[in-house]
C-alpha positions as CSV (number, residue, x, y, z in Angstrom):
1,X,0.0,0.0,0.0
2,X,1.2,3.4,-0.7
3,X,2.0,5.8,1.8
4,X,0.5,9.5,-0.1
5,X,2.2,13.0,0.6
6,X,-0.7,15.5,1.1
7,X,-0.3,18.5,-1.3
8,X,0.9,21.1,1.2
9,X,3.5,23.4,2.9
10,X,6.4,21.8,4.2
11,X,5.2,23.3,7.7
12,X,3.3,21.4,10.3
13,X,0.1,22.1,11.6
14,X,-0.4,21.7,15.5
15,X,-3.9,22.2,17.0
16,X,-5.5,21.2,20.3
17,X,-8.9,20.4,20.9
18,X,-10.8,20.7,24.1
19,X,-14.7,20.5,25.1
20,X,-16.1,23.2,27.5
21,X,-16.7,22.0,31.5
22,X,-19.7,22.0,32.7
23,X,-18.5,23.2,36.2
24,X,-16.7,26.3,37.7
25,X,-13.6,24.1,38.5
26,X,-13.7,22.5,35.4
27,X,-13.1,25.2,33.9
28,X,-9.9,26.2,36.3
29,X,-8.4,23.6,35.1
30,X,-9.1,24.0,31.6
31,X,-7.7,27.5,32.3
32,X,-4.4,26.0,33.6
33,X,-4.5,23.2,30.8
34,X,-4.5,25.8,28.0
35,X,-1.7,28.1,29.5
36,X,0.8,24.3,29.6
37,X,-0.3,23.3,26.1
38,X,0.4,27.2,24.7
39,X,4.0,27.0,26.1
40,X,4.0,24.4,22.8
41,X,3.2,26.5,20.4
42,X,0.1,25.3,18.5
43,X,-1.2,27.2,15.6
44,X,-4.7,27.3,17.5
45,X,-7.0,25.6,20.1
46,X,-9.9,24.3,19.2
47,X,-14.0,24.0,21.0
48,X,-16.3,21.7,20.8
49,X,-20.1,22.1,20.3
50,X,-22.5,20.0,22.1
51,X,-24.9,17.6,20.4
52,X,-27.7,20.2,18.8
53,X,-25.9,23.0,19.9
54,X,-26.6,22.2,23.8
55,X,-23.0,23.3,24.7
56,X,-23.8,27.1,22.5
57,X,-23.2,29.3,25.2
58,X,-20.5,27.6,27.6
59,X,-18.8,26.8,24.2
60,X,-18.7,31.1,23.5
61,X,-18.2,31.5,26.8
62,X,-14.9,29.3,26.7
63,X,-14.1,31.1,23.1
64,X,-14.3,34.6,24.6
65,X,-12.0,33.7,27.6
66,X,-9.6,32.5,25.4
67,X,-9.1,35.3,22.9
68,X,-9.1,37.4,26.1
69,X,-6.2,35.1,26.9
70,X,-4.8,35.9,23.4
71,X,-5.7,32.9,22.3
72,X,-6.1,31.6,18.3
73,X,-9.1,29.5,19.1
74,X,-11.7,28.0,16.3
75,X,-15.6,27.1,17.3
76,X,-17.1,24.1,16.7
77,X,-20.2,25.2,15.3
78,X,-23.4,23.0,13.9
79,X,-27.2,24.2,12.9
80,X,-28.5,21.4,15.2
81,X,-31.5,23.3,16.3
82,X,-30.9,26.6,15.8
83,X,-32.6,28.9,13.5
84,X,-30.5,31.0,10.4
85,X,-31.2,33.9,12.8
86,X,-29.8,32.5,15.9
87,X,-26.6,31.0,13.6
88,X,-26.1,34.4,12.3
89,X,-26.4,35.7,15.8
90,X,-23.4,33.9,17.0
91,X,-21.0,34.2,13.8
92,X,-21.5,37.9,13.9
93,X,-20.5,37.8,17.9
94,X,-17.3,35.8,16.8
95,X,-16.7,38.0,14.3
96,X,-16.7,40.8,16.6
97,X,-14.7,38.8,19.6
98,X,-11.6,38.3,17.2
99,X,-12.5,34.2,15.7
100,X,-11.3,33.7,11.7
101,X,-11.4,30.0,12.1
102,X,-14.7,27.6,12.6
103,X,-15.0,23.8,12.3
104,X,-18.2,23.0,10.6
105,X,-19.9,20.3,10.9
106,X,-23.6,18.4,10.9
107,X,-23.1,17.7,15.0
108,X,-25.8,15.1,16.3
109,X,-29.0,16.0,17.1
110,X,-30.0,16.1,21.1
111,X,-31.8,13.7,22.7
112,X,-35.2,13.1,23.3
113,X,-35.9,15.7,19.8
114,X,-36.9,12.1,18.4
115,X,-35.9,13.2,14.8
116,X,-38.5,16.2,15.1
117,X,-36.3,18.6,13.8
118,X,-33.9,19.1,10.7
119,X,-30.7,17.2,10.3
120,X,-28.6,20.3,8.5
121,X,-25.4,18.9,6.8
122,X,-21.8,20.2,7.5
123,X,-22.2,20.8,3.5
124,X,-25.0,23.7,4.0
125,X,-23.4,24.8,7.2
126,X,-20.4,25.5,4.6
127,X,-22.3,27.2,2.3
128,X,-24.1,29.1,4.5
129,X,-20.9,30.7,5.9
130,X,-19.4,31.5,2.6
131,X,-22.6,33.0,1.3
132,X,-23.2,35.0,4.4
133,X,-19.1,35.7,5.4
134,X,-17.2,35.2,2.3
135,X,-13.6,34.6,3.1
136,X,-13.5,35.4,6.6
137,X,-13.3,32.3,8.2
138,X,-10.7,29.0,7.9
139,X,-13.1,26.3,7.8
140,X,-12.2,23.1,8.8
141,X,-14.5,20.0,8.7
142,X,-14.3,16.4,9.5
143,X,-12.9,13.2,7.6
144,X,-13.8,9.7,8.4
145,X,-10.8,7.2,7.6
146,X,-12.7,4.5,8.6
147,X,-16.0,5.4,7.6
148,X,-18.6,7.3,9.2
149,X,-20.9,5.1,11.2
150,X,-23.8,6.5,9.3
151,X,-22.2,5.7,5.8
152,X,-23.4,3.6,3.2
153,X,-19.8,3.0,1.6
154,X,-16.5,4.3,1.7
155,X,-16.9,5.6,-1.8
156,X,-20.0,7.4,-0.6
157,X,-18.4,8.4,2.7
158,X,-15.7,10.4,0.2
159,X,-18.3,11.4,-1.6
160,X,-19.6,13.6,1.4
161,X,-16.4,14.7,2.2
162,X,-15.6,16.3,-0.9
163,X,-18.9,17.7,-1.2
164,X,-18.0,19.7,1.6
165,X,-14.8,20.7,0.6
166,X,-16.3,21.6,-3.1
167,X,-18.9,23.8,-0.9
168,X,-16.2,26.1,0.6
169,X,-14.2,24.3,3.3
170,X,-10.3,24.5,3.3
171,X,-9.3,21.6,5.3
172,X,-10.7,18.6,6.8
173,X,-9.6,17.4,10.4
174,X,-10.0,13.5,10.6
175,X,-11.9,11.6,13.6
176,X,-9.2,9.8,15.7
177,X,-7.4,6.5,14.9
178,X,-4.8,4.1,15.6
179,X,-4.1,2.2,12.7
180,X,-1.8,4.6,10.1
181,X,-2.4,2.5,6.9
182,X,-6.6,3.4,7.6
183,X,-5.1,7.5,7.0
184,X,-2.9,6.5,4.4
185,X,-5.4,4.3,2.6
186,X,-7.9,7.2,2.7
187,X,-5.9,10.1,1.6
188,X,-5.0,8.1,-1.5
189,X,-8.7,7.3,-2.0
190,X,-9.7,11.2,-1.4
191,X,-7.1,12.1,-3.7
192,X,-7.9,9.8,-6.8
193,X,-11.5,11.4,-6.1
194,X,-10.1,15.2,-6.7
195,X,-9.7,16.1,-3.4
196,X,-6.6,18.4,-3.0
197,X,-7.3,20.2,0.3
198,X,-5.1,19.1,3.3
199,X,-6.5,16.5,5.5
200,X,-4.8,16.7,9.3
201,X,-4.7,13.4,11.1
202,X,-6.8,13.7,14.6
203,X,-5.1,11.5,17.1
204,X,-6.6,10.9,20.7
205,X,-4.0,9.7,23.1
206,X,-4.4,6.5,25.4
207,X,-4.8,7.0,29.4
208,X,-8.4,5.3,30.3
209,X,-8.9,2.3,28.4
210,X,-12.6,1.5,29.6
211,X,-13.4,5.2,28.4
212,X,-11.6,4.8,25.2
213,X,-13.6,1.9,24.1
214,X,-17.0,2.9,25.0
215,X,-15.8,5.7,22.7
216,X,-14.3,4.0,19.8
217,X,-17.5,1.3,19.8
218,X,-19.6,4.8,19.5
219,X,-18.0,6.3,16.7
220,X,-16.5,3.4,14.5
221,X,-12.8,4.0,15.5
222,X,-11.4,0.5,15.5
223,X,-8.6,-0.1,18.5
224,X,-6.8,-2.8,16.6
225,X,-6.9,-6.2,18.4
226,X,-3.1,-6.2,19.6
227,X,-3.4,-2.7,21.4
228,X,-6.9,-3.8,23.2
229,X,-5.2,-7.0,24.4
230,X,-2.1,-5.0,25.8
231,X,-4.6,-2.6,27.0
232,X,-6.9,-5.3,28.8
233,X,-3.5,-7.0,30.5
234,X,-2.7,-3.7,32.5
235,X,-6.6,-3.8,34.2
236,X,-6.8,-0.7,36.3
237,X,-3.0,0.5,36.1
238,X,-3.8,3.6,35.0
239,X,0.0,4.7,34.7
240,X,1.0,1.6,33.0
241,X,-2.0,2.2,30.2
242,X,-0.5,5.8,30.0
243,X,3.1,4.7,29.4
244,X,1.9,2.0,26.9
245,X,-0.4,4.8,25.0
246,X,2.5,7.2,24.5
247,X,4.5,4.6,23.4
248,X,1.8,3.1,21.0
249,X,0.8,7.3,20.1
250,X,4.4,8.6,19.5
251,X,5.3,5.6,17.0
252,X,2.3,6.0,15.0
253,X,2.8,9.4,14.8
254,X,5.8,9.8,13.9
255,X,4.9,7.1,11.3
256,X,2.7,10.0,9.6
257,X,4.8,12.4,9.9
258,X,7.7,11.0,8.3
259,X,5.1,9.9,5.8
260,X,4.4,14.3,5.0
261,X,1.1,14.7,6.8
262,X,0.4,18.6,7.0
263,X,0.0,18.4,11.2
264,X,-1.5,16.9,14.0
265,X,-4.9,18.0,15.4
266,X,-5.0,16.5,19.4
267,X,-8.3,15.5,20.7
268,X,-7.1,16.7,24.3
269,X,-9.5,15.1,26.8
270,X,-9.2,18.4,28.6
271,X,-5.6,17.5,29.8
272,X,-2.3,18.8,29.3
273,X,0.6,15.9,30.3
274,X,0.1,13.0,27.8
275,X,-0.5,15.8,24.6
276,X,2.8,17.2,26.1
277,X,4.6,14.5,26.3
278,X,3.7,13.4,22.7
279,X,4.5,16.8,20.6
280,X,8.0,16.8,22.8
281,X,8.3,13.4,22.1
282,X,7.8,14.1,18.6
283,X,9.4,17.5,18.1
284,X,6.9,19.4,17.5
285,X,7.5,21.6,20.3
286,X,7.9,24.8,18.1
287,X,9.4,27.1,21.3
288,X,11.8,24.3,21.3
């Protein structure tokens, strides 16, 4: 299998990604998690949005403390439930609070709306931005190198993805995995489909096993069979799961970076030491 190059500068992209707390002393710590993963550098943080929006105002709430901080920060942003009003409503206020880059995507709807309302596509949530906004964001959306769980087929997985991309987007940040050839395998596939636009590998690091797999099961990220039975041997050794991760994280990435991915987006978990760890581990410490 080949190994592609993505078609894009020689620099590499870091971003972190956290979600916002739902209590006053999460959000300390976030505060002091963000000021020990800026001392690396990263070209910008990124913030989650709740399923139908339910996280709206804690996620701009988080946002706005963070370009107070001096932050480069990019919104997750979906329609979920809200109206063209209310969306315009909040890309005007991040407009105004200093935000140039949003991650667009279709975002699951809440529960208990029992389908009631719209599904809205990351593709209209594209065009709507552009049409509305022009140039002024970065959009980013998401990539599936194992297939969205909601697919009918690869091919039509791809399909999605570029239609996005076609519709305005100028990246695409993929949901995590750990199994390199699944990235390579995909970018190749994007790229025989006409898709130029740089796709950033998302990588989640491995400290809580048990969490990890309700997660993967939930979104179609496959743990391969050799890293859950390593995994399952260390039972509640928390630190031995964490040294084993790295391990496991640090070669892999340095698989794809050797390989010309454009960066590394880190799904964060709201913590600061096993991402650290990682980008030293991997020189990507850019103060360094």
């Amino acid at each position: 299998m080949s190994t592609p190059k993505t078609s894009v500068s020689t620099s590499r992209r870091l971003s972190f990604e956290f979600f916002p707390p739902k209590t006053e002393a999460g959000h300390e710590k976030l505060k002091d998690v963000r000021a020990q993963l800026q001392t690396l550098s990263p070209d910008f943080f990124s913030v989650t949005y709740g399923a139908g929006g339910s996280t709206r105002d804690n996620t701009l709430s988080v946002v706005q403390k963070m370009k107070q901080e001096g932050l480069d920060v990019a919104p997750h942003l979906s329609f979920g439930g809200d109206s063209t009003g209310s969306m315009q409503d909040l890309l005007k206020r991040y407009i105004e609070i200093g935000v140039n880059r949003i991650v667009a995507l279709r975002g699951d709807m809440p529960s208990g709306t029992g389908g009631a309302q719209q599904m809205v596509y990351a593709k209209e949530l594209v065009s709507f931005i552009r049409e509305h906004y022009g140039d002024h964001f970065q959009l980013e959306v998401a990539a599936y190198p194992e297939i969205h769980p909601e697919a009918d087929s690869y091919d039509d997985d791809i399909r999605h993805l570029k239609a996005k991309l076609d519709a305005g987007a100028n990246s695409a940040i993929t949901q995590y995995f750990f199994n390199a050839d699944a990235y390579f395998h995909f970018v190749d596939r994007c790229q025989q489909a006409g898709i130029t636009q740089p796709i950033y590998p998302g990588i989640m690091p491995i400290t809580n096993y048990k969490r990890l797999a309700r997660f993967s099961e939930a979104c179609g990220a496959e743990i391969p069979r050799w890293i859950s039975k390593r995994l399952e041997g260390y039972g509640d050794d928390l630190a031995s799961i964490s040294a084993f991760g790295q391990e496991v994280i640090t070669q892999m990435c340095e698989r794809l970076l050797t390989n010309g991915v454009p960066g590394i987006h880190f799904y964060t978990m709201n913590q600061a030491e096993p991402i650290t760890a990682i980008v030293r581990n991997l020189g990507l410490d850019k103060e360094a």
